[in-house]
C-alpha positions in Angstrom: 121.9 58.9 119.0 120.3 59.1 115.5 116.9 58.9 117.5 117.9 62.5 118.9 119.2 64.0 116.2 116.3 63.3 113.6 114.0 65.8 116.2 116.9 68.4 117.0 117.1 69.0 113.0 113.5 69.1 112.7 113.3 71.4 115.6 115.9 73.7 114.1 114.9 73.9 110.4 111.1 74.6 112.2 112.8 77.5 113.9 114.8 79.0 111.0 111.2 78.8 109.0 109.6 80.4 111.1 111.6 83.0 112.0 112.1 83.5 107.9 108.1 83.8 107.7 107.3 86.4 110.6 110.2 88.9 108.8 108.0 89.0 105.5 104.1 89.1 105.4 102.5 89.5 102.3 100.6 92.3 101.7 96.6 91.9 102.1 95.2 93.7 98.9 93.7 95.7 97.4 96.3 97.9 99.3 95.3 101.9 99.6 98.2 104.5 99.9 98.2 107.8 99.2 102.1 110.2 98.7 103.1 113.7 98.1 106.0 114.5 95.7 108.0 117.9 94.5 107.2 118.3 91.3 109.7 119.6 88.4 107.5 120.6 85.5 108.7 121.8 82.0 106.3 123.2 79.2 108.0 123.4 75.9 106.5 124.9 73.5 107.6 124.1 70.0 109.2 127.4 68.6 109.2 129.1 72.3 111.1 129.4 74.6 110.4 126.7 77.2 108.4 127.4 80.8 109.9 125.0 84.0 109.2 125.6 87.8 108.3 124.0 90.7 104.9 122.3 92.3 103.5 119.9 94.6 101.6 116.8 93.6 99.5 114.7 95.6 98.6 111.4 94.5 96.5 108.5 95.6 95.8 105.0 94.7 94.6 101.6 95.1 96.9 98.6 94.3 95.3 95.3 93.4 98.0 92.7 94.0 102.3 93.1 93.0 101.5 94.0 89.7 98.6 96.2 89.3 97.1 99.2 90.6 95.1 102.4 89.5 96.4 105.9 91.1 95.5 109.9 90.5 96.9 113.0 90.4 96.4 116.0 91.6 99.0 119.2 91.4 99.6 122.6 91.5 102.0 125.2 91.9 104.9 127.1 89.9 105.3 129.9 87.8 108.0 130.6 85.4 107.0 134.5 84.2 104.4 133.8 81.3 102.7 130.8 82.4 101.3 129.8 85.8 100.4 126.2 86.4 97.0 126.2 87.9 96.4 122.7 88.6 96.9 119.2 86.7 94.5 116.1 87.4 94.8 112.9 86.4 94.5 109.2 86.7 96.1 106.3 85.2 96.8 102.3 85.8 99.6 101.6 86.9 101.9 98.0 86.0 104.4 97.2 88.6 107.3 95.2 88.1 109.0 94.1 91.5 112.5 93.9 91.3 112.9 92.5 95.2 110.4 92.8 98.6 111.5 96.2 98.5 112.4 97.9 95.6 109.7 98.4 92.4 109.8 99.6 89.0 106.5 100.8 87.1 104.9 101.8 84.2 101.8 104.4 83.9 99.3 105.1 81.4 96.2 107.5 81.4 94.5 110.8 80.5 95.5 114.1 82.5 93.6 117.9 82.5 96.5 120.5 82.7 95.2 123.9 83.3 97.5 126.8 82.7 96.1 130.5 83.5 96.6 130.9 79.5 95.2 127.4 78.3 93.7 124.2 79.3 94.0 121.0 77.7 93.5 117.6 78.4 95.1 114.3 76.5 96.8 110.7 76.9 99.6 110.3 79.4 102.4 107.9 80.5 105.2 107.8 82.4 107.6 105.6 84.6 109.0 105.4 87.6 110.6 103.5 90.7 109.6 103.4 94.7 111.8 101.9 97.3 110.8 100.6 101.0 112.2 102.5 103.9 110.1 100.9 106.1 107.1 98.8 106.2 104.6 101.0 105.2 106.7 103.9 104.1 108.1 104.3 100.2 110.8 107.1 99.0 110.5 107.5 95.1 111.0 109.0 91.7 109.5 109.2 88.3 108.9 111.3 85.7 105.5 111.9 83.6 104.8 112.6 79.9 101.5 114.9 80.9 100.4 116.6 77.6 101.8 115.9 74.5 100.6 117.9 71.9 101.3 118.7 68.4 103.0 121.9 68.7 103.9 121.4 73.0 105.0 119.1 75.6 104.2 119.1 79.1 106.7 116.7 81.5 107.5 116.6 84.9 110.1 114.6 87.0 108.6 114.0 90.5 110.7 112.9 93.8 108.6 112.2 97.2 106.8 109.6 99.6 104.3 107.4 99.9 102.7 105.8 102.7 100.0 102.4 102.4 97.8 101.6 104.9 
């Protein structure tokens, strides 16, 4: 009897690993992806009344294993009377902290070009955020960027939007 059930564990516990390994496969890196978000963008002005509306950002990137990857900007759109935002560029690396197989926090750091149809500046930037898996190649998340911060302005924006790696 113990001659049988020595095998039938073994069998079993085979089984259960296997099954366990062919729900998760580790990413292959470096991993492209590239996302679109809504962008909620706020100039304030120190002394002025602030500027806020509503663009589009496109962003891309490369990630280099769990915890590492370099991404850019690119966005557009809004106008809130005085000031237009022409377009915003950007790129930054990007430290990724993952909380489970699906869900991430991160941390960005860089230099952005802001161009305003009154101004354009350029200057360090950083930001966090947090991405969530709705499928296997498909992300939903939110962060929020400090863009430009200047002496006598700031320039943020809270993002919400998708991302797709392939």
């Amino acid at each position: 009897m113990k001659l049988i059930a020595i095998p039938a564990v073994l069998l079993i516990t085979g089984a259960f690993a296997t099954a366990a390994q062919a729900q998760y496969q580790a990413p292959m890196y470096p991993q492209g992806y590239v996302g679109g978000d809504a962008m909620f963008w706020d100039l304030d002005p120190d002394g002025a009344s602030s500027a806020n509306s509503t663009g589009l950002r496109i962003r891309g990137g490369a990630q280099f294993n769990e915890f590492l990857a370099a991404e850019a900007h690119v966005g557009t759109g809004g106008s809130d009377g005085d000031v237009e935002l022409d377009y915003l560029v950007g790129a930054y690396a990007k430290g990724i902290a993952p909380i489970s197989q699906e869900f991430r926090l991160y941390g960005m750091v860089g230099m952005t070009e802001v161009d305003f149809d009154v101004d354009r500046e350029s200057g360090f930037s950083y930001g966090a955020g947090a991405e969530f898996d709705v499928a296997p190649n498909l992300a939903v998340g939110a962060d929020y960027m400090r863009y430009l911060d200047k002496s006598d302005h700031t320039f943020d924006a809270a993002s919400v939007g998708v991302r797709f790696r392939f």
